[in-house]
C-alpha distance (Angstrom), angle and dihedral (degrees) to the residues before:
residue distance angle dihedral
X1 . . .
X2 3.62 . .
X3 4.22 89.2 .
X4 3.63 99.1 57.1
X5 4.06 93.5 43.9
X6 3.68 82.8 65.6
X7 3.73 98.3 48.6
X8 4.13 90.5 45.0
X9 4.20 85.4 52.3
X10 4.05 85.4 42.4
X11 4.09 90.9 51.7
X12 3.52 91.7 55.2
X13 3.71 90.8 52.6
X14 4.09 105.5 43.8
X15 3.90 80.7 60.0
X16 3.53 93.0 58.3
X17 4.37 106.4 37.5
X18 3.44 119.5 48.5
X19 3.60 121.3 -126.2
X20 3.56 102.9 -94.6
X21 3.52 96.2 73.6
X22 3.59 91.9 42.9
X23 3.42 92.2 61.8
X24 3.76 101.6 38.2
X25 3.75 87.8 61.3
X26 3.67 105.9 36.6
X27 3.30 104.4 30.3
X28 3.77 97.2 -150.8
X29 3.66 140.1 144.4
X30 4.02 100.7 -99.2
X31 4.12 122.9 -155.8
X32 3.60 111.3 -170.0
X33 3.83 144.1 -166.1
X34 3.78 149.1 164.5
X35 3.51 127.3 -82.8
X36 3.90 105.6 -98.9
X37 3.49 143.1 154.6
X38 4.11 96.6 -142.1
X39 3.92 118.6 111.0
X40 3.93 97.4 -125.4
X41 4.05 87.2 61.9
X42 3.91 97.1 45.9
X43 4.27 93.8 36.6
X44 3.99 79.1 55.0
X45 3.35 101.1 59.3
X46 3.72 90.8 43.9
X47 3.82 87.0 50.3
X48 3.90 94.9 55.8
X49 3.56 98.4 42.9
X50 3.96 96.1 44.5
X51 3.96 99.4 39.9
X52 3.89 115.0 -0.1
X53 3.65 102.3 42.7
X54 3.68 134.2 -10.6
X55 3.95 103.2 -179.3
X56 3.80 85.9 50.3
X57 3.53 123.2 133.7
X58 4.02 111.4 -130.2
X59 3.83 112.3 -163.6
X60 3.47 110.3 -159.6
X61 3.92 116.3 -161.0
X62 4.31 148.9 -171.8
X63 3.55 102.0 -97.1
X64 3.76 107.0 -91.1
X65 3.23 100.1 33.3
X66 3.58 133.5 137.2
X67 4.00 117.4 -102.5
X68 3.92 120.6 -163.4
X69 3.46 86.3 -170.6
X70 4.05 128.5 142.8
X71 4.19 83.4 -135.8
X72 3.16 125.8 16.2
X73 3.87 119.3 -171.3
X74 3.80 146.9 -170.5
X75 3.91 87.6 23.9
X76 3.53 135.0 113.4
X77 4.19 115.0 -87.3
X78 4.05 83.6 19.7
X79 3.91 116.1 137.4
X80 4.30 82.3 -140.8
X81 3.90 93.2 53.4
X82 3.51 127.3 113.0
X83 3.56 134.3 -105.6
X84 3.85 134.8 152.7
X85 3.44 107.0 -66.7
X86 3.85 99.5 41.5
X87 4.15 142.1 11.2
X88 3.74 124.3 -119.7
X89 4.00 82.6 -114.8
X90 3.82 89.5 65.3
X91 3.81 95.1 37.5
X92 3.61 83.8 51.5
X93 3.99 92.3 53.9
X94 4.10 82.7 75.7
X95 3.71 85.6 81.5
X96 3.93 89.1 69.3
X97 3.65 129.4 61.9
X98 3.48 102.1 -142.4
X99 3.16 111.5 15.1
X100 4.01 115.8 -168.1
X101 3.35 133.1 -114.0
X102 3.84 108.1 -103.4
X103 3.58 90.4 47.5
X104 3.51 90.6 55.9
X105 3.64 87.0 50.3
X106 3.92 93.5 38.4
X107 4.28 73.5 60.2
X108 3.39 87.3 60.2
X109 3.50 102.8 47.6
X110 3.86 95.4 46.5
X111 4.31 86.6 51.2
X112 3.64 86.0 52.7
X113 3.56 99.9 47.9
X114 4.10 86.9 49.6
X115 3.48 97.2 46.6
X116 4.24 122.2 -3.4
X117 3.65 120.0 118.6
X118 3.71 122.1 -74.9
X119 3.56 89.6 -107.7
X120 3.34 108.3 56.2
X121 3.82 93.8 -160.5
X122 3.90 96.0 145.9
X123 3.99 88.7 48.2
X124 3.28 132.7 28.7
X125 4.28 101.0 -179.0
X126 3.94 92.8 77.7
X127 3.87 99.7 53.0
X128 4.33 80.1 45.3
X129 3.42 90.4 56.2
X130 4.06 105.1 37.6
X131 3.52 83.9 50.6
X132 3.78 90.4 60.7
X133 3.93 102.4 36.7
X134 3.84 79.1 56.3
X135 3.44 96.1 57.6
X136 4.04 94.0 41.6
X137 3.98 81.2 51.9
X138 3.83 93.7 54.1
X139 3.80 96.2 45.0
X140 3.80 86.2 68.1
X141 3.54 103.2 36.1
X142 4.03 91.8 -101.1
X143 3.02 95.0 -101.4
X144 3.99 101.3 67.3
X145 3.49 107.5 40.3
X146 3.60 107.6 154.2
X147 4.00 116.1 -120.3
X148 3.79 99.6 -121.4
X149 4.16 79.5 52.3
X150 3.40 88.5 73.3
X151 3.64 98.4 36.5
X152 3.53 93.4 64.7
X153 3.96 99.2 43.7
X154 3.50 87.1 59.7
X155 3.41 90.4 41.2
X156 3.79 92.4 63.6
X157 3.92 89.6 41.1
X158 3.84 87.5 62.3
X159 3.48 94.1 51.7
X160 3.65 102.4 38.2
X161 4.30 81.2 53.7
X162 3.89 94.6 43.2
X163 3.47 76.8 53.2
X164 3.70 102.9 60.4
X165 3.79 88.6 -132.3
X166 4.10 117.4 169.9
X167 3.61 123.6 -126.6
X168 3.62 94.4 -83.8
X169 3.43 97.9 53.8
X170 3.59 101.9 45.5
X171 3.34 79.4 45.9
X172 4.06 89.4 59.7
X173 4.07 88.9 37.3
X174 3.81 98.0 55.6
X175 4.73 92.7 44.1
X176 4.45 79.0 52.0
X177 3.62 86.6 45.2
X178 4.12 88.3 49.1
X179 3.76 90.3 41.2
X180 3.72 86.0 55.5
X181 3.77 97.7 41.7
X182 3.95 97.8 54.3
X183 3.70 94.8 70.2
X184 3.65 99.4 31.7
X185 3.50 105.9 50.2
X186 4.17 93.4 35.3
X187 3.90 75.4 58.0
X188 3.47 96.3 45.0
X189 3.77 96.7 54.4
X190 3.87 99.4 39.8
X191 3.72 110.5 138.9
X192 4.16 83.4 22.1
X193 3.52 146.2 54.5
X194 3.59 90.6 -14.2
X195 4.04 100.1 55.3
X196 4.03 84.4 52.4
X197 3.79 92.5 56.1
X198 4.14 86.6 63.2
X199 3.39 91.6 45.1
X200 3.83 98.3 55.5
X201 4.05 108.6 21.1
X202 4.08 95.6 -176.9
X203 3.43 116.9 -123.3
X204 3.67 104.6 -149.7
X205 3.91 99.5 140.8
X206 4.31 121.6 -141.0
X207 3.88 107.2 -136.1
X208 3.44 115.6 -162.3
X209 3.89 113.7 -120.3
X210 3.42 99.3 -112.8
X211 4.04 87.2 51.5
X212 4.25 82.1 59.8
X213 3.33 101.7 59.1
X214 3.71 99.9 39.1
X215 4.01 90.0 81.3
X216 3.92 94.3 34.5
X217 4.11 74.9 56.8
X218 4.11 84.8 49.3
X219 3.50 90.0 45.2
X220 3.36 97.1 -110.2
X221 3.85 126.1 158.6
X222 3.78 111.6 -100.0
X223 3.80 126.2 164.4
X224 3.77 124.8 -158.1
X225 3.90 111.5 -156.9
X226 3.90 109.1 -157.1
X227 3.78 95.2 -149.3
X228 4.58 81.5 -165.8
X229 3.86 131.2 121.6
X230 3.77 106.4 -92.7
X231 3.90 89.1 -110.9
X232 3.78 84.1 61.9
X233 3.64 93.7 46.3
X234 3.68 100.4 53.8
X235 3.47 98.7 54.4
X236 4.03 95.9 55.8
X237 3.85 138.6 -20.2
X238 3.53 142.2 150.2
X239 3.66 113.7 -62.0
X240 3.90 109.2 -92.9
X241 4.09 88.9 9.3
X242 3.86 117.3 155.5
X243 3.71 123.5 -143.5
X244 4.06 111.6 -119.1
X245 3.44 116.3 162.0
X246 3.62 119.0 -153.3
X247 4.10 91.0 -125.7
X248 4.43 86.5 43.2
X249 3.88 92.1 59.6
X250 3.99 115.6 118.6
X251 3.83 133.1 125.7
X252 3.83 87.7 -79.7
X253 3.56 100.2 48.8
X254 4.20 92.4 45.9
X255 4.29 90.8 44.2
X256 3.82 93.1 103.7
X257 3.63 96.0 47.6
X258 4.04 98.9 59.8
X259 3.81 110.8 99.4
X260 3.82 96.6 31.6
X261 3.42 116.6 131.1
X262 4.07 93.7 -135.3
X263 3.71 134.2 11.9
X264 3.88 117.9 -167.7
X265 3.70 117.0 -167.1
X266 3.48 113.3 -155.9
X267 4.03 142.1 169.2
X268 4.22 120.9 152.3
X269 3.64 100.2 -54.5
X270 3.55 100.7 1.3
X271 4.25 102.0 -111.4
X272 3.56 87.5 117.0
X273 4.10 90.7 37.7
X274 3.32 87.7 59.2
X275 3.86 98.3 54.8
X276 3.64 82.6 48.1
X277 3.85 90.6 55.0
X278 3.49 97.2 50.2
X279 3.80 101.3 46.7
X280 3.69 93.2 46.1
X281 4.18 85.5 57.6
X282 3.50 83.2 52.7
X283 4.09 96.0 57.7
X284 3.96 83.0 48.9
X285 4.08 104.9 -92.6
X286 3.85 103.1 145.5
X287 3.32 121.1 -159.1
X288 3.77 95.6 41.6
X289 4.05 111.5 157.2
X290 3.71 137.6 151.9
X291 3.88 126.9 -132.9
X292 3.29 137.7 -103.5
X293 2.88 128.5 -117.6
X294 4.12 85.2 49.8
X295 4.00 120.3 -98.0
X296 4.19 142.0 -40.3
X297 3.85 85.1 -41.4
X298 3.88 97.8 67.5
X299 3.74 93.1 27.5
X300 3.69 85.5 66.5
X301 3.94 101.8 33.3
X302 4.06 83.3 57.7
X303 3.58 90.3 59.4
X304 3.84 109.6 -108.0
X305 3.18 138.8 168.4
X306 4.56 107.2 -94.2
X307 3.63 121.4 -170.3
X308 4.41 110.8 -129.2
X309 3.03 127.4 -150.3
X310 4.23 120.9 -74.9
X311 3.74 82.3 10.6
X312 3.91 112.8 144.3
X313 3.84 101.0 -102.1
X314 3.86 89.9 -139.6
X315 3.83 89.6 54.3
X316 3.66 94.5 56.3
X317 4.05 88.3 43.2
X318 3.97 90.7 52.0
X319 3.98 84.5 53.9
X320 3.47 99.7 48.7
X321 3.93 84.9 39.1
X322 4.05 85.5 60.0
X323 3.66 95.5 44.0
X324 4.04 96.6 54.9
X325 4.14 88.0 51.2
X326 3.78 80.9 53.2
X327 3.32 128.2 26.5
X328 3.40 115.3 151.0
X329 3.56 90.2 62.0
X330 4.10 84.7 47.7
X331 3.93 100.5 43.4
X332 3.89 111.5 88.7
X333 3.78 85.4 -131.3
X334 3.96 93.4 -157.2
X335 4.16 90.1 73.8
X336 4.05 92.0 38.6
């Protein structure tokens, strides 16, 4: 445990100093990334401090922020981001020769969680694991989850893979693991991150998709936020969606959202939507949620309506218009 106690004290101070010093007094190769709540980002850091390179310096950052780094990671315009065919975790893998065989699989498993199907019908490991990153993430309020947290979650993942454990024992291996974690991290962070997360529980609520398009039905105002790169975006969204970066949000960018009577952030699976959530409650947007089931992955897998790209945004609205006055015959009623 010893290990990942340093790296949670060493996340809490690579927000705070910039670079510069680090570097002047360590001397060390630095990799660095933006804060984030997604799996790829935290299964990264884990990666380079467990196999690529333990005396590492990891700079951990705002979103947005500039990062005079020698590799940065898990950010937009990084070679170690991810996209659809791979994760940053598996782009990192590069960085070792031979890399083993669970952490290719781990690789897997973390691209999965980011971006597979709802369903998970072809494999079952991803919705295992999601399931329990999400409850790790609740235990602290998401928002403060101690480093060496998520050190040892993915600690246990490697092992359970290494392994060759089946879905039910990972399954087993991962609720230990959380077992474990709840008194050893809360102790971990006392005096820290984890006496903030009681003093400022977030409030950003998780309306249930059906609960969404009950006052777009009304004709109510509701704003989704696609949290995605603009690549992303293009391609498909939500009908109506605006594109908000996490990194783009100010009192400017947020003006047209105040008033509305709901505001669902969204990006696949909703770790990112639900930074976006939270920091657009900050800049005064009431009424800011996230949906449930989580992200552009579910929305789709239930059946709903997705703008294309070049579509005529008032086409895609008069669809989605259609489907909230009706959505049992809308709702692919095998994912509900």
């Amino acid at each position: 445990m010893k290990f990942w106690h340093g790296l949670a004290l060493f996340a809490l101070l690579v927000a705070t100093f910039s670079y510069a010093s680090i570097s002047d007094s360590f001397g060390r190769k630095a990799y660095g990334t933006w804060q984030s709540l997604e799996p790829d980002s935290w299964a990264s850091v884990w990666l380079i401090r467990t196999h690529i390179d333990p005396d590492a310096d990891i700079v951990i950052r705002p979103a947005g922020s500039r990062l005079d780094v020698e590799t940065p990671f898990a950010t937009p315009d990084s070679a170690y981001s991810r996209d659809k065919q791979s994760s940053g975790f598996e782009k990192l893998l590069g960085h070792i020769e031979e890399p083993d065989t669970a952490l290719i699989r781990m690789g897997e498993i973390i691209h999965g969680m980011e971006s597979a199907t709802w369903s998970f019908e072809e494999d079952e490991a991803p919705r295992i694991v999601e399931q329990a990153y999400r409850t790790l993430q609740a235990r602290f309020d998401r928002q403060y989850v101690p480093a060496i947290c998520y050190g040892q979650f993915f600690d246990t993942l490697y092992q359970s893979v290494k392994q060759k454990d089946d879905s039910t024992q990972m399954s087993r291996a991962l609720d230990g693991a959380l077992a474990a974690i709840s008194a050893d991290c809360e102790w971990a962070a006392a005096g820290g991150a984890g006496d903030i997360a009681l003093k400022e529980k977030n409030h950003v609520e998780t309306v249930p998709v059906a609960e969404i398009l009950s006052p777009i039905a009304s004709g109510r105002k509701v704003i989704f936020v696609d949290t995605r790169e603009t690549q992303e975006f293009d391609e498909s969204h939500i009908p109506g969606a605006i594109n908000i970066k996490l990194r783009d949000i100010n009192d400017e960018s947020v003006a047209a959202l105040k008033g509305a009577d709901l505001v669902v952030s969204y990006c696949l699976k909703d770790f990112r939507g639900y930074e976006v959530a939270r920091k657009l409650m900050h800049h005064g947007v009431e009424n800011s949620a996230i949906m449930d089931p989580h992200g552009y992955v579910a929305w789709r897998a239930l059946g709903l309506p997705i703008a294309i790209e070049n579509e005529p945004g008032a086409s895609a609205l008069a669809r989605l218009d259609s489907c909230a006055q009706d959505p049992v015959k809308c709702l692919n009623k095998d994912v509900q």
